[in-house]
C-alpha positions as CSV (number, residue, x, y, z in Angstrom):
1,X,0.0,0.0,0.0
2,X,1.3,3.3,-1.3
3,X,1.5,6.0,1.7
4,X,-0.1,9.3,0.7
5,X,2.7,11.3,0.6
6,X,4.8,8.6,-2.0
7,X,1.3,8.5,-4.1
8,X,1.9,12.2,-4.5
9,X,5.4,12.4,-5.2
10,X,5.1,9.4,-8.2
11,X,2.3,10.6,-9.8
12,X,2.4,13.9,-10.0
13,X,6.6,14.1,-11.1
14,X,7.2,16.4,-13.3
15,X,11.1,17.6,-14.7
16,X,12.5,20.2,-16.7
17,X,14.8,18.2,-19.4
18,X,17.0,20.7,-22.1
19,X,16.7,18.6,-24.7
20,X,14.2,16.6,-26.5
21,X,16.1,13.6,-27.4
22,X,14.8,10.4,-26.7
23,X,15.0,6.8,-28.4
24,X,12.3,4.3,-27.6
25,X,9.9,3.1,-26.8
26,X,11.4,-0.1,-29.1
27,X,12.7,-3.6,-28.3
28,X,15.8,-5.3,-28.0
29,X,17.1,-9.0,-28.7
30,X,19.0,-9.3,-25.3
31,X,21.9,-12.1,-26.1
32,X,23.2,-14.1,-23.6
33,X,26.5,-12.1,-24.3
34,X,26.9,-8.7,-24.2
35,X,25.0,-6.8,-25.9
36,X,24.9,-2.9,-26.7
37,X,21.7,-1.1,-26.3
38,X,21.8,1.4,-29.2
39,X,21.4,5.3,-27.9
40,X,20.5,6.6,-31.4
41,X,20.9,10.6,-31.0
42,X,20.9,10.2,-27.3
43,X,24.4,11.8,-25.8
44,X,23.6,12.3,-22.2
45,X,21.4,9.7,-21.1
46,X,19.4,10.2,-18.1
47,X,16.0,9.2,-17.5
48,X,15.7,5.2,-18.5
49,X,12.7,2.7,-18.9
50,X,13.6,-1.0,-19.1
51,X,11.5,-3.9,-19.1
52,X,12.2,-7.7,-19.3
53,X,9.4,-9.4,-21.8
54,X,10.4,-12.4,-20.7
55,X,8.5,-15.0,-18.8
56,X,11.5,-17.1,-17.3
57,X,14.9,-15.6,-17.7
58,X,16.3,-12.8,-15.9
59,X,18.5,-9.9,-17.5
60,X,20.9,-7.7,-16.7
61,X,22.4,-4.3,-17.3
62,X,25.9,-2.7,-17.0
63,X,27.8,0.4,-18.1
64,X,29.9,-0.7,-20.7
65,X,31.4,-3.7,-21.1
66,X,33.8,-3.9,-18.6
67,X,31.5,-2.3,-16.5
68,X,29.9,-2.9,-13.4
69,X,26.3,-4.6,-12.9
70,X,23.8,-1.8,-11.8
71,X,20.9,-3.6,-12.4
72,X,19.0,-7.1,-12.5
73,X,15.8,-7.6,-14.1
74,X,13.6,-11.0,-13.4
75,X,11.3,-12.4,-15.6
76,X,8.5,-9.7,-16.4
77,X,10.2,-6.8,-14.2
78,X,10.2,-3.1,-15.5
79,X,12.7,-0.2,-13.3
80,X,12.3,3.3,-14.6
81,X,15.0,5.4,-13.1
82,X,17.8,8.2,-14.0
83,X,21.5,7.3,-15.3
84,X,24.5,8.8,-15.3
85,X,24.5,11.1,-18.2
86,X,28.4,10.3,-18.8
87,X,26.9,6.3,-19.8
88,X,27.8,6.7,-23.3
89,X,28.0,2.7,-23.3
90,X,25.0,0.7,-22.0
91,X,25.0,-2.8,-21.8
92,X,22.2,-6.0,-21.3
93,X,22.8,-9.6,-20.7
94,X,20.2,-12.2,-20.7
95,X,21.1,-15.3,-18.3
96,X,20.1,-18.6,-19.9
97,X,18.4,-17.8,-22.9
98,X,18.0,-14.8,-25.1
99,X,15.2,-12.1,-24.2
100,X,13.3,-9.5,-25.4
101,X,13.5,-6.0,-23.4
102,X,11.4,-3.2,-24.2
103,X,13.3,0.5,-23.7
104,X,13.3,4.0,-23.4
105,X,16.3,6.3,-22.9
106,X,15.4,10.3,-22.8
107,X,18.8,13.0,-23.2
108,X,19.5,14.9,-20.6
């Protein structure tokens, strides 16, 4: 149960963003090896919308590929959240099989 005070503050967010540069919503092939997440004319990621389409397998997502694991998605999961704008490299593994991931990345 959502408090009133959280209701509030998730549903009525609002931002100021300087650009207008967005790619998504689309979908993704996640491999079971790294794969890039294409930016298109995004340069300063920030806000981010992932969701894993799958029903079984889990997926996760790293800044570049040597990069450290920020986040694990389970089977049907979604996180909406902001990134570092200086991610110029985003990555997605899937862990047994490959998987389908629905995202959205807005510029800075």
């Amino acid at each position: 149960i959502m408090s009133t005070s959280l209701g509030r503050s998730v549903t009525g967010a609002q931002f100021s963003m300087a650009g207008n540069t967005l790619i998504g919503p689309t979908t993704l092939n996640v491999l079971t090896s790294d794969t890039l997440i294409p930016l298109g004319g995004v340069t300063a990621p920030h806000w981010a919308y992932f969701r894993n389409m799958d029903s079984v397998n889990f997926l996760k997502l790293k800044t570049a590929s040597a990069g450290a694991y920020f986040a694990k998605l389970l089977a049907g999961e979604y996180a909406f959240f902001p990134l570092l704008d200086t991610n110029a490299a985003i990555m997605a593994i899937a862990d047994t099989a490959s998987v389908f991931m629905e995202y959205m990345i807005i510029n800075l």
